[in-house]
C-alpha positions in Angstrom: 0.0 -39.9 32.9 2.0 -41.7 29.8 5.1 -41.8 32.0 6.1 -38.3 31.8 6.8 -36.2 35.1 5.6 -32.9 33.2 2.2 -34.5 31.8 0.2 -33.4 34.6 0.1 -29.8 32.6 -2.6 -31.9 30.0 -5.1 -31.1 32.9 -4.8 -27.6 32.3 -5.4 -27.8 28.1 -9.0 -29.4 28.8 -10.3 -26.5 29.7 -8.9 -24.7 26.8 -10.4 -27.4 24.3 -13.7 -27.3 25.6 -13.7 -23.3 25.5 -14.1 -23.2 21.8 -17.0 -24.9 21.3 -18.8 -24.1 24.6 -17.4 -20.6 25.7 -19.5 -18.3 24.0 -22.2 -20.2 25.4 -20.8 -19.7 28.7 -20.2 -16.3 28.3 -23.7 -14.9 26.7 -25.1 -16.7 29.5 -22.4 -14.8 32.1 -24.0 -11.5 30.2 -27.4 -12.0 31.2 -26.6 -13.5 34.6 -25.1 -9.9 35.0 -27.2 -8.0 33.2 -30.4 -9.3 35.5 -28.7 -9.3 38.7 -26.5 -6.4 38.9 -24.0 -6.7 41.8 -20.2 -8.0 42.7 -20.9 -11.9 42.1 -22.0 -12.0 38.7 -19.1 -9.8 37.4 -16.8 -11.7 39.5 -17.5 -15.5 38.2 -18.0 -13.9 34.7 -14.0 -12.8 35.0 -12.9 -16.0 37.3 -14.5 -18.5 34.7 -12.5 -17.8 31.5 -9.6 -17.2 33.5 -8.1 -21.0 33.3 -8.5 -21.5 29.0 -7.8 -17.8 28.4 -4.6 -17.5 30.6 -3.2 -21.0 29.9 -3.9 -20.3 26.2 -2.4 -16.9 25.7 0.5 -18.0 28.5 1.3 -21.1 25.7 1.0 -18.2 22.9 3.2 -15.8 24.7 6.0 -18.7 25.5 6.0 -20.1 21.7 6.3 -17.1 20.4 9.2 -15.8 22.6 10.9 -18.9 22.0 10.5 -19.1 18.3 11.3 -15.0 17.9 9.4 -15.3 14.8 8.9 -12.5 12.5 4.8 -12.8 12.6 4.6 -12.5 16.5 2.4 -9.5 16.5 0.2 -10.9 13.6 0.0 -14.3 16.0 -1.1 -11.9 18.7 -2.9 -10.0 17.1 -5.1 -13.2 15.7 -5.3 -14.7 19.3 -6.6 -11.2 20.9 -9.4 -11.0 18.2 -10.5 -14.5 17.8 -10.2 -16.2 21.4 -10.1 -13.3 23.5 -12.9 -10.8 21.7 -14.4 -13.1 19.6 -15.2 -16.5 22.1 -15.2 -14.6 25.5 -15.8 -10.7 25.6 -18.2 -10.4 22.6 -20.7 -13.2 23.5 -20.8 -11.7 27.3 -21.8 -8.1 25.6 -24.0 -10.0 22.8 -26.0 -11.4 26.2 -25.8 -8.3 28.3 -26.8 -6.1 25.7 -29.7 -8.1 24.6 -31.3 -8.3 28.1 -30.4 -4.4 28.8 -32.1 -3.6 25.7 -35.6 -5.7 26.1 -35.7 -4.0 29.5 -35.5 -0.7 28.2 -38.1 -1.1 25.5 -40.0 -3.1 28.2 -39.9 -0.1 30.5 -41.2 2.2 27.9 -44.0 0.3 26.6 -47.4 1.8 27.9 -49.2 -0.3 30.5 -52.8 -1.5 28.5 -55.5 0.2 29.8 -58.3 -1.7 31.2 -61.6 -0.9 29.4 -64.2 0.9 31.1 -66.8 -1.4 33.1 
């Protein structure tokens, strides 16, 4: 690609520029996928999918920052864990599997409607 030898690494940013807009959709949807069937696969694909934008992300992050050895690293960090980490991936996945926890609760509680007498 554009005749560079290292520009086969621009495969790996598409993933993290289509996390933004789509992840927390991905994500809420990983929550109630969970929440309804409980069990190894669920949890599993809803770690394995943000793997690839989170890791190369925070991996680009982590390098920059090294390199640089700028005086705002932990405020950088600090930004990154809130905003891509909590606020595209983990919160959305709660967000779904809290929602779908708590209509089944109330679900379970409400009394069955009595059939009136023949």
């Amino acid at each position: 690609m554009f005749g560079y030898s290292d520009d086969w690494w621009a495969v790996l940013f598409v993933p993290v520029v289509f996390w933004v807009p789509l992840g927390p959709f991905l994500m809420g949807a990983m929550g109630v996928w969970c929440a309804r069937r409980p069990g190894w696969r669920p949890r599993l694909w809803s770690m394995a999918l943000p793997a690839l934008p989170v890791g190369v992300s925070g991996s680009v992050l982590t390098a920059g920052l090294i390199r640089l050895q700028e005086e705002t690293w932990q405020e950088d960090l600090l930004g990154y864990l809130v905003f891509y980490v909590l606020g595209i991936t983990v919160l959305p996945w709660l967000l779904g599997y809290g929602t779908v926890r708590t209509a089944r609760a109330l679900r379970s509680r409400r009394p069955e409607a009595e059939e009136p007498p023949a």
